[in-house]
N, C-alpha and C positions, 0 to 999 in steps of 0.2 A: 931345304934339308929333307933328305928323306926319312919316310916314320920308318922304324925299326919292328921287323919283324913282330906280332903280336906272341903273346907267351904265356903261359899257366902263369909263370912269375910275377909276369906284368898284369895279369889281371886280378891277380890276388894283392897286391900292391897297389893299384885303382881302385880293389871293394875296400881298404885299407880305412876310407875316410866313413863309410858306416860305422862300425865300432867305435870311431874316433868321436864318431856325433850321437852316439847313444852313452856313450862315457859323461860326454858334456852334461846330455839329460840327467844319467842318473844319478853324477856329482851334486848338477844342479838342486834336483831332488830332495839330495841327502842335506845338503846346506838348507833348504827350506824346512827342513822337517826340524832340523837342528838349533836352526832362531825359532820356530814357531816356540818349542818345548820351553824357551827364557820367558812367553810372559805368563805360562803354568804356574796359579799359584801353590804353593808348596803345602800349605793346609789345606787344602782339596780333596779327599779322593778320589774323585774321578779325572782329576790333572794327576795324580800319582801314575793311572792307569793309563790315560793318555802318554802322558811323558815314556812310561814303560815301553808301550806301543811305536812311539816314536822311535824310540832309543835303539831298538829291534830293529826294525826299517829301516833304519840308516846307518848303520852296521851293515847292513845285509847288501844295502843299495852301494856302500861305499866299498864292498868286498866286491860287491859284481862289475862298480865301476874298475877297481884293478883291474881283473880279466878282463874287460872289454881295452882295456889302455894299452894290456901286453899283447892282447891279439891284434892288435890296431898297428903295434910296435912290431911286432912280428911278419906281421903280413906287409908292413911297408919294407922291411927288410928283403922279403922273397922277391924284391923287383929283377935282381942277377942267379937269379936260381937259372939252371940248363934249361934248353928246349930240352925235354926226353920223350922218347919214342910212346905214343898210347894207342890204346889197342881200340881202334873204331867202334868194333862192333860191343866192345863194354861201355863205351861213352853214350849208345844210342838203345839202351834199354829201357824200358818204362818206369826202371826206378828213378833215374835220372834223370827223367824227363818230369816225375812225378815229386823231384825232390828242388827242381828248377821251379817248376809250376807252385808249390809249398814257401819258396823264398820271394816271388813275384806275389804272390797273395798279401804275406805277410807284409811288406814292402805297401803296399796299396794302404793295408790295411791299417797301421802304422802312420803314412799317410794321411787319411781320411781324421783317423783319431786326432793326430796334430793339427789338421785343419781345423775341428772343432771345437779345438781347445783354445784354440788363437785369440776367439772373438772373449769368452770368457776371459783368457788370462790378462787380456789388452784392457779390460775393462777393472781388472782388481788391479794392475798395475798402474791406473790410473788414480782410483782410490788410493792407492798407498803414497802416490806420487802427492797427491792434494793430501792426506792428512803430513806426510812430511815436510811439504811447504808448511803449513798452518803452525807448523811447531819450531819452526827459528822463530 
């Protein structure tokens, strides 16, 4: 089978699963922030503050996850968008060369950060794993 012409559509429909997988993150996030706040005890205040804290953050995180779901949903949609005609010499300007170079950064960077966090979160998900065996 032959690959079908490449296309703005199609490549925006391929970046599609970024947003998809930073949605996953910040849902995930938001749910962590959201059981954390259940074992705040409620005569505290500094669990009043915390929980406040929380509560904020995961609103916010679970607002940015929409967005990130509907551009995820959006951009998989644009796979039949037209080839249309673009103008070379605007695609080959230093902005755009400077705002490719800004997403490949980010992308690394992004990266790196998850890389970091692996060893850490592998190691408290292991702890939560042993104390929730310990408790059947």
């Amino acid at each position: 089978m032959e690959e079908e012409d490449p296309s703005c559509g199609r490549g925006l429909a391929q970046a599609a699963n970024l947003p998809t997988r930073l949605a996953a993150v910040t849902a995930g996030l938001a749910q962590n922030l959201e059981v954390h706040t259940r074992a705040l005890q409620f005569d505290d205040k500094a669990a009043a503050t915390e929980r406040g804290a929380y509560e904020r953050i995961s609103r916010n995180l679970r607002s940015a996850t929409a967005n990130l779901e509907a551009a995820a949903t959006e951009m998989a949609s644009a796979i039949d968008l037209p080839v249309a005609a673009h103008d070379m010499a605007a695609l080959t300007t230093p902005n755009v060369l400077d705002a490719f170079e800004r997403l490949v950064a980010a992308e690394d960077e992004l990266r790196r950060l998850l890389d970091a966090r692996q060893e850490d979160n592998e190691q408290m998900l292991t702890a939560i794993r042993s104390e929730f065996g310990s408790q059947r």
